[in-house]
Structure formats: structure tokens, C-alpha cells
N, C-alpha and C positions, 0 to 999 in steps of 0.2 A: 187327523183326518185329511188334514191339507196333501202330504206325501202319500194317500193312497188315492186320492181323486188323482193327485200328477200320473201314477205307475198307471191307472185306468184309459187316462186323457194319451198318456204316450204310447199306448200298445194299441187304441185305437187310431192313432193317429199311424203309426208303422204300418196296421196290416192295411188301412185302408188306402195309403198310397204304394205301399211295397204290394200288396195282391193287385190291387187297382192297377199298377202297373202290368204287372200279369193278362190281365183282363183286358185292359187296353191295349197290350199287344193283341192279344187274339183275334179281339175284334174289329183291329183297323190294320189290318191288312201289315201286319210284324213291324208297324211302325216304331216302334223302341229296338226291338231284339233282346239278344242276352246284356249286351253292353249299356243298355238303353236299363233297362229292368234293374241290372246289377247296381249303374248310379242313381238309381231314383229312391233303393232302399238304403245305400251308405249316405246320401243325401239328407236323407229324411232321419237320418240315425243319428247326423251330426246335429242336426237343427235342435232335435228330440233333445238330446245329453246337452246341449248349451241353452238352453230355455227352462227344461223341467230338473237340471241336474242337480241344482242346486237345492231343492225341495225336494228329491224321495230317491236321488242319485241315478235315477233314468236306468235300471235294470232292464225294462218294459221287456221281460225273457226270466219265464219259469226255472228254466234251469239255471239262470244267474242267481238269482234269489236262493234256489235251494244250497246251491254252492256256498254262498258265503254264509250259507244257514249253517251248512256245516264246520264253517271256517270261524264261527261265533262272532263274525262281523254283521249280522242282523239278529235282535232277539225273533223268538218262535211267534208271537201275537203277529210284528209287523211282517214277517215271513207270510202268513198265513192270507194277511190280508192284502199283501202286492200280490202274492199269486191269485187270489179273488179279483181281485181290479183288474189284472192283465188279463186274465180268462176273457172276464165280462167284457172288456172294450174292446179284445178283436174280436166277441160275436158278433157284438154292437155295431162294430166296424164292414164286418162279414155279413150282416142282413141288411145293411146300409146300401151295400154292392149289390145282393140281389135284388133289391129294390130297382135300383138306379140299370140293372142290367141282369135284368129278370131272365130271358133266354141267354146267359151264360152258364153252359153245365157242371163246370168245376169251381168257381169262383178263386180261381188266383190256387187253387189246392196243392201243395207238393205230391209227387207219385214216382216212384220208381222207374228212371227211363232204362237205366243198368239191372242188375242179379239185386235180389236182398240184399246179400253179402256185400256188394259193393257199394249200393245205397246206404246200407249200417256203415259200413268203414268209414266210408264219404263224411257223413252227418256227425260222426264221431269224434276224428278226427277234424274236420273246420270247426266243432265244436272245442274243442283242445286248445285248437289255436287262439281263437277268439277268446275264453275266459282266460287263458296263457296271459294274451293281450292285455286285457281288460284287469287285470291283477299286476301286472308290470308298469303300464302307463297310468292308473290312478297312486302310484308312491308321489310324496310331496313333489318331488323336484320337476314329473314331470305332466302333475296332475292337468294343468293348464292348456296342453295340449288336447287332453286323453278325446275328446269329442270328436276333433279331426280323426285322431289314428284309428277308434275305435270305426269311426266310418268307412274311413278307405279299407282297412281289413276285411270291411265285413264286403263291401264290394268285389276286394280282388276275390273274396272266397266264392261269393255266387257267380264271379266268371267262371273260376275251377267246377265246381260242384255244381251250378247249376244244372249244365245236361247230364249231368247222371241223376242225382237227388232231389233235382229242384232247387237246392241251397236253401234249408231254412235255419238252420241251429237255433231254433225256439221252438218249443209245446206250442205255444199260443197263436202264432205264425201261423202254425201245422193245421192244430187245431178247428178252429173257427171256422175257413172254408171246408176242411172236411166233413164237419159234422152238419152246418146249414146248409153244404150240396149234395151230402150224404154218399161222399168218397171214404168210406172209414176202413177199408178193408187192411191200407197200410201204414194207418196211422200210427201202429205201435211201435214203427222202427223211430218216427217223429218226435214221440213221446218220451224214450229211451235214449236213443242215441243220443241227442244232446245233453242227456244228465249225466251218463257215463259218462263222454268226452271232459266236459266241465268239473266232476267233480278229478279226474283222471289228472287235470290240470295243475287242479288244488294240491293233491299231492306232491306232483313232481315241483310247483313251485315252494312248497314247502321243504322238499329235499334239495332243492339246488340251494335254496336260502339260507340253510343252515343254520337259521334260526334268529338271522340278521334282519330280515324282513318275513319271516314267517308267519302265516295267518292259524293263530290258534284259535 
């Protein structure tokens, strides 16, 4: 129980300073911006993975979880129930914000500022790269790190992706202000796109591995 209250506790904790951030730019006149945004959620990503990492490995991201669901590094029950926990804490997170900032019409939402096509690319690939990441830096030697790198990644990626995509590479992310602000029309590139990417990952780091570190 303990690891699914953490994956709960850390995806509400993400969306509601990674959105909040968003929303706080909006509303006070761009005071963060894209750079401002970008480290408040690699920030918050490092804090997340060195506090919770230890008790449920800090996936707090659907399509991580499904990933190594597929890689047989999580059984099906705790699969089932980190992606229940991350749902539930960034709605948690998400009706938190419109509380606190009731006339905000998107609530921190991803949307499309580019084509479909380029928002799917976009989402897909920094997805890629990320669980890329996130499969490279937890092997033993350089597990000790992986909380820093995984944050600054996730940062440089929402400086790239942000003006096109938003930069989310998580469902839950996507999710939560979409549906409590009731933005859903392009949620299913948010939903997709980062599972393709991630598990897209999975594969090629099992083919460059050769079987040396391969995730079966």
C-alpha cells in the first residue's frame, strides 16, 4: 500500500506545481515563462525521485508504468494500481488548482500550438528520449544519479516541446487539467503519444543491449 500512496502523493505533487506553474505564469503577467515552467517541473521531478524513489521508484507517469509493465519489471496488480494512484493525485492536484484559481480556463492543460502531426511527433519522441533516459540512468553504476538526470531531461525537453506540445510526456499530466477544465478535444495525442514513444524505447534499448542489460 505504502508504494501506491507514494506514486498517488508524487503525481499530485508534479501536476500541481508542474500545472500550477503554468497557471501562475498566466496569471501574473509571464512571470516564470517557458524557462521559468520548464525548471519548476525538472525541479519538482528531482525532489519527487529522491524522497518517494525509494518506496514505489517515483514513475508518477502512466506510460512509465505501462513500459516496464511490458519489460516485466513491474507485476500486473502493482501496474494496475500506480496507474490508479497517478490518475487519482493529479485530478486531486487538478481540482486543487481550480479551487485556488477558480477563473483559470485551462488549468495548466497541454494543447496543440503546432499541426497534430507535429504535436504527436513532438510528444513521442521526448517521450523516447525520456524513458530512453530513465532505462539507462536507473542500471546500478549509475542509479545514484538517475533523480538529477531524470530532471534535467525532463526540463531541457519542455524547453524544446513546450511551444509546440505543451511538453507533457505523461497521461496524467495531460490528463487531469483536461478533463476538470474540460479541454478534451486533444487529449488523445497526450494519451498515445507518450506510450508509443516509451514503449518505442523499450525496444530499441533492448536491441542496442543485446541482451547485456536487456529488460525482459
Amino acid at each position: 500500500m505504502k508504494k501506491y500512496i507514494a506514486e498517488f502523493i508524487g503525481t499530485f505533487i508534479l501536476v500541481f506545481f508542474g500545472t500550477g506553474s503554468v497557471i501562475v505564469n498566466e496569471q501574473y503577467n509571464n512571470a516564470l515563462d517557458l524557462i521559468g515552467i520548464s525548471f519548476a517541473f525538472g525541479i519538482v521531478i528531482v525532489a519527487i525521485i529522491y524522497s518517494l524513489g525509494s518506496i514505489s521508484g517515483a514513475h508518477i507517469n502512466p506510460a512509465v508504468t505501462m513500459t516496464l509493465l511490458i519489460g516485466k519489471l513491474i507485476d500486473k496488480k502493482d501496474a494496475l494500481f500506480y496507474m490508479i494512484a497517478q490518475f487519482s493525485g493529479a485530478i486531486i492536484a487538478s481540482l486543487l488548482l481550480h479551487s485556488i484559481f477558480p477563473n483559470n480556463l485551462e488549468l495548466g492543460a497541454t494543447n496543440p500550438s503546432g499541426s497534430i502531426v507535429q504535436t504527436f511527433v513532438v510528444e513521442l519522441v521526448s517521450s523516447f528520449v525520456l524513458m530512453l533516459t530513465i532505462l539507462g540512468v536507473t542500471q546500478k553504476e549509475t542509479k545514484v544519479a538517475a533523480g538529477l538526470v531524470i530532471g534535467l531531461t525532463v526540463t531541457g525537453l519542455i524547453l524544446f516541446a513546450g511551444p509546440i506540445s505543451g511538453g507533457s510526456f505523461n497521461p496524467a499530466r495531460s490528463f487531469a487539467p483536461a478533463v476538470i477544465s474540460g479541454n478534451i478535444s486533444n487529449l488523445w495525442i497526450y494519451l498515445s503519444a507518450p506510450l508509443v514513444g516509451s514503449i518505442s524505447a523499450l525496444l530499441i534499448w533492448n536491441l542496442m543491449s543485446l541482451g547485456k542489460n536487456a529488460v525482459r
